[in-house]
N, C-alpha and C positions, 0 to 999 in steps of 0.2 A: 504493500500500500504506500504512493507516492501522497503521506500527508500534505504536504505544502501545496501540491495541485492540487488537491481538493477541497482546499482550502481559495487558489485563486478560482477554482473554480466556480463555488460559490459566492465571494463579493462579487466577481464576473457579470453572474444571473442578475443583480442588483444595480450593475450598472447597466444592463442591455435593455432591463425593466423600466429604466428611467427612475426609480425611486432607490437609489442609494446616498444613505444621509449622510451628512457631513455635519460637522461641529462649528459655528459659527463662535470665534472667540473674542468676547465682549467685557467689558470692564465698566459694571456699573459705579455710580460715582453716588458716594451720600449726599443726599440734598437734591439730584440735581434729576432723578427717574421722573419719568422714562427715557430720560436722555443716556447715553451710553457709548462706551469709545469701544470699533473694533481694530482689532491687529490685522490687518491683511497678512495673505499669505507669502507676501514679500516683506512683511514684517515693519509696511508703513502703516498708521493710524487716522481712521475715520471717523466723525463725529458720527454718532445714525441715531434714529427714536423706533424705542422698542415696542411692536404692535401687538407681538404673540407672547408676550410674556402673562403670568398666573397670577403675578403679586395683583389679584383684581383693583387693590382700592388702597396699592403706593404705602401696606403698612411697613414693609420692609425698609423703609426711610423714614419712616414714624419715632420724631424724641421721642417721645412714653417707650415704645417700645426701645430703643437703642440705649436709653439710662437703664431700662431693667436690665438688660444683659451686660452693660458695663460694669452696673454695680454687683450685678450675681460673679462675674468673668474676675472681678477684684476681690471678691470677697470669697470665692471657690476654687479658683482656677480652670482651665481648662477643660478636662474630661470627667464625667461619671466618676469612672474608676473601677466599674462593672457591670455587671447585669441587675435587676432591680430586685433578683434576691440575695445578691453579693457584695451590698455597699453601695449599688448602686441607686438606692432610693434615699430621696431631699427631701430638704422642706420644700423644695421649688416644685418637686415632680410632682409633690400629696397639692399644693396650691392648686399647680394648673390641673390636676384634674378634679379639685373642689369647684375651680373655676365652670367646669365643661360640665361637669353631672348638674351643675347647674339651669347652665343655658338651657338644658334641653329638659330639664326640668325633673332629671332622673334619678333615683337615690346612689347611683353611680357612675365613673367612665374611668377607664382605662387606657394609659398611654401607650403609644408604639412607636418606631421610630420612624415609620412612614401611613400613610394610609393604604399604602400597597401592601405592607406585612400588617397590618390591624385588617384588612377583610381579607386574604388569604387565609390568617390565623386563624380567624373567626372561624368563619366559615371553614375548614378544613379539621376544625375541633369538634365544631357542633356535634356529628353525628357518634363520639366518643361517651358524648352527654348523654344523648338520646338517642338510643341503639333502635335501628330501625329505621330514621331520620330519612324522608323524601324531601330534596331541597328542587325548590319550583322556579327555576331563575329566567330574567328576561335575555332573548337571544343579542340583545346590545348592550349585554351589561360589559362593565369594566373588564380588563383581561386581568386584573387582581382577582377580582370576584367569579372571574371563568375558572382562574386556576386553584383559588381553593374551594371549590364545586368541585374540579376534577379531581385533585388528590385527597377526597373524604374519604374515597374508600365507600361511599354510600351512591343511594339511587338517586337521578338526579333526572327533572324532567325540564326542557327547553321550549316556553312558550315564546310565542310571536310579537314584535316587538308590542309593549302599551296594550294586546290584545286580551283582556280581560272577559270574552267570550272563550277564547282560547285555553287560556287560566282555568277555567271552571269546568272544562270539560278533561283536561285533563287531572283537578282535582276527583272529580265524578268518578275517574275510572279508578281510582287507589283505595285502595284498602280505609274506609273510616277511623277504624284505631290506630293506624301506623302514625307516628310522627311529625309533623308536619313544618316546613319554613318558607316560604316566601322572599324572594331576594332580586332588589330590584332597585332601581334610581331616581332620584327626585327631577336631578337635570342631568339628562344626557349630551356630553361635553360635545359632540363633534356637530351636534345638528339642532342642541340647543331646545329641544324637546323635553317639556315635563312629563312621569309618570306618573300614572290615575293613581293618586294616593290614597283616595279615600274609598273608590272602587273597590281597590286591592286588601285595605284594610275591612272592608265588608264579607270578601273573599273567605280572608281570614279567619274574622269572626266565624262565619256559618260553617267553616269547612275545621275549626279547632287548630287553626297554622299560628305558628308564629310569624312574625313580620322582621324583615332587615330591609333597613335602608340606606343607601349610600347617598350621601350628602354631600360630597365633596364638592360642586362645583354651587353648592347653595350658600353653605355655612360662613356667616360673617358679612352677606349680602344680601337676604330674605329674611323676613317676618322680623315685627318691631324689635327684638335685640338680633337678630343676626343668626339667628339658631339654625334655618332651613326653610324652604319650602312649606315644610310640615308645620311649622310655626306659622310661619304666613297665615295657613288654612286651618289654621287651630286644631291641627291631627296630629302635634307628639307624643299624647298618651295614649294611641291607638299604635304605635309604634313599640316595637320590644325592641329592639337592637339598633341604633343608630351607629353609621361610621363615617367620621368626618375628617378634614383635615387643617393640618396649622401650617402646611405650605404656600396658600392659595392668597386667599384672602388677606389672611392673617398674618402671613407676609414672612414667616419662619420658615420651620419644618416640625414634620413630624407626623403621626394619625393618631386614632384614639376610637374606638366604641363607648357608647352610652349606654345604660342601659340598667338591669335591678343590680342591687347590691349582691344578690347571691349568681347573677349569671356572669357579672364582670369578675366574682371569685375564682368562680368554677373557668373560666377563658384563662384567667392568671395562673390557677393551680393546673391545666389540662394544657395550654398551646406551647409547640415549643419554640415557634417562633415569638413569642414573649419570654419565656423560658430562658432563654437561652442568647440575648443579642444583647449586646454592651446597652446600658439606656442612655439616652439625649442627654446633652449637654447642661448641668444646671442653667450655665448661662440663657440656652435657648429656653430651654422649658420657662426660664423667668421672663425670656420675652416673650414668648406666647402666651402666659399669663396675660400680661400685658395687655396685650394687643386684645386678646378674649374680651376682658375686659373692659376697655376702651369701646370696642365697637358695640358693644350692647347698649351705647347713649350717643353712638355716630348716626344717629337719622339721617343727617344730613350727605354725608358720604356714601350711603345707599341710594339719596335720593339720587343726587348728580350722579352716579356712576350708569343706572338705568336710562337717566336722561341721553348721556354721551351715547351709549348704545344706541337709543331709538335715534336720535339725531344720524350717526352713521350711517344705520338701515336707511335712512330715507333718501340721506345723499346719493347713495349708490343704487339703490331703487332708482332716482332720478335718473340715472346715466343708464339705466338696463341693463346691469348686471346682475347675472342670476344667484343674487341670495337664496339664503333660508332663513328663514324670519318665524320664530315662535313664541315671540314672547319675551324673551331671556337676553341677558345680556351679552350670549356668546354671538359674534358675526361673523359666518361660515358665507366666503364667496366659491362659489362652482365653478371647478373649471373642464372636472371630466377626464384627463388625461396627465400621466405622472410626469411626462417629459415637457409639456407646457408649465404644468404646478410648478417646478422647476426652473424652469426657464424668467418665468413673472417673479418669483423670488430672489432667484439672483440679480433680474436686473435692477427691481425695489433695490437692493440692498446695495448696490455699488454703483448705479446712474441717481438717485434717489436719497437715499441715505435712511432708508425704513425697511426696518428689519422684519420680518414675519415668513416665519416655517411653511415649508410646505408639509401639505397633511398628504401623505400616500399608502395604500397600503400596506402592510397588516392593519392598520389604524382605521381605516375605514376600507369599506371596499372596491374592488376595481372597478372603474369607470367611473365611480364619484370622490375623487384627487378633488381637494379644493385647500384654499386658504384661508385660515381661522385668524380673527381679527379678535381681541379682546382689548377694547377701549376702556379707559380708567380714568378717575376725576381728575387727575393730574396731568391729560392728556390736554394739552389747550386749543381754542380753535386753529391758528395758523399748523398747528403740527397736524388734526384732521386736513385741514383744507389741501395741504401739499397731500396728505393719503391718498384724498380723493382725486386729485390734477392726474396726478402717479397714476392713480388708477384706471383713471381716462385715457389718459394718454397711450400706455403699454398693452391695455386690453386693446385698443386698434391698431397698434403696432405688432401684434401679437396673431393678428387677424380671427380672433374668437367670437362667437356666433353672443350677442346680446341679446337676451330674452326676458321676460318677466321674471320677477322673484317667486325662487323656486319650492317659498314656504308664503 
């Protein structure tokens, strides 16, 4: 076996696909986000404004937040120092998740060191809890949430995106006493789509299921403190398991589940990806405290942040460019094709100086390659207005078919 060829021959497939990612190396500046310097790869530097980034609402430059972690990073040092049954649990850790069982109004929550290992974990433990366990998950859900679905070890059934007919009928066919969970998302990131929460929690009830919900792309941006969607709609006690994150929003890192005090034990004493991984940083964990905190009296930084949204959608609606528009403050432009996706981004980013990912499969799928835009209050008009010129401009440079908004 010629490793090495088979190794170019797979990045190969990736470049002939048109969708081989590349690392775009940027140097954010405190104070100054969304603004941001890149290194070219001749290793001169570009001034450029970042479109695709997650920090939703610019907390990652927040003094509140950056005194907490100065003062925790001074008064701590650096690292944990282990795992959170090794010395590695603080006052900071037990804070921010008094902080979060809070929000969400739960008698507990659980840190992790991302939201990608808090719903693998989860989920991959569940059915250890509850032998027998059918988990009912939506076909769009996250690939954290696909992957700890798949390594349960249990039976797992795949309904139709948001199809809640679908749901129920393949509830219908299982077994009444067996186990039951529900696992599904508030906002689905790439198309910006919310799931029927209160549907599914009806589901629930009638069928004896428990409920999971990923909130990741809600939490710190929806309903009066920032909790979620589910908040918004006054459904987080209809909710058993919430999983959110402190990278997004909230402008850190990290994940966490919500949920009773005896199921966030039983996830701590059973998963081993909590088990078993160094925990967060006191420093961090203090500024996501923080930040948690902070935004649950930020009305206002929710308001504008949906506002810049809807303003975007509209500009670009104006020009005929095929959005998808559902509500949400994610802005997915279509473009359909991984080597044009490509092509609009590199030239965004080095004729333009606006940086924004191309989205290509495995991420979404083939033939719907698009550009995910996520505008932030910090975002001002001259920096949209050059988005939208850019986007005029390249999209008929580009010679791509203009159509109505695609949502």
């Amino acid at each position: 076996m010629d490793y090495t060829a088979k190794l170019d021959e797979a990045i190969a497939r990736l470049h002939d696909e048109g969708r081989y990612r590349t690392f775009i190396d940027i140097e954010r500046r405190k104070g100054q986000f969304p603004h941001a310097v890149w290194t070219k790869p001749d290793g001169t530097e570009q001034d450029i404004t970042v479109w695709c980034g997650n920090d939703y609402l610019g907390m990652g430059q927040n003094p509140v937040v950056l005194e907490a972690m100065e003062e925790a990073l001074h008064a701590t040092g650096a690292g944990s120092g282990g795992t959170r049954n090794i010395s590695g649990t603080t006052v900071y850790h037990k804070r921010l998740e008094a902080e979060l069982a809070d929000l969400h109004g739960k008698e507990a929550a659980l840190l992790f060191t991302s939201a990608y290992i808090a719903n693998d974990a989860t989920l991959s433990t569940l059915p250890k809890l509850f032998p027998g366990l059918i988990i009912y998950s939506d076909e769009l859900n996250h690939a954290s949430m696909i992957e700890g679905v798949r390594r349960n070890g249990g039976a797992k059934r795949i309904f139709r995106h948001n199809d809640v007919a679908h749901l129920r009928e393949l509830l219908e066919a299982d077994d009444p006493a067996a186990p039951k969970v529900i696992a599904f998302e508030s906002i689905y990131s790439m198309d910006g789509d919310f799931g029927p929460i209160e549907a599914i929690c009806d589901l629930a009830d009638e069928f004896n299921a428990l409920t999971y919900i990923d909130e990741v792309h809600a939490v710190g941006m929806y309903g009066p403190r920032g909790a979620g969607v589910a908040e918004r709609d006054r459904l987080m006690h209809r909710l058993d398991i919430i999983n959110g994150t402190l990278a997004k929003a909230y402008g850190v890192m990290g994940g966490y589940i919500a949920a009773s005090a005896k199921m966030c034990d039983a996830i701590r004493s059973y998963a081993p990806g909590f088990i078993f991984t160094t925990s967060l940083p006191p420093a961090v964990a203090a500024g996501a405290a923080a930040s948690v905190k902070y935004l649950k009296t930020a009305q206002d930084l929710r308001d504008k942040h949906q506002q810049q949204a809807k303003v975007l959608k509209m500009r670009l609606k104006g020009l005929g460019l095929p959005i998808i528009d559902h509500g949400s403050h994610i802005v997915p432009v279509m473009v359909g094709d991984p080597v044009h996706t490509k092509m609009l981004s590199d030239m965004l980013l080095e004729d333009h100086g606006i940086y924004v990912q191309p989205i290509n499969f495995p991420t979404v799928p083939r033939g719907t390659e698009r550009l995910r835009f996520t505008p932030s209050p910090v975002h001002e008009f001259k920096e949209m207005d050059a988005l939208v010129k850019a986007m005029d401009s390249l999209w008929s440079h580009c010679a791509l078919n203009r159509a109505e908004a695609a949502g």
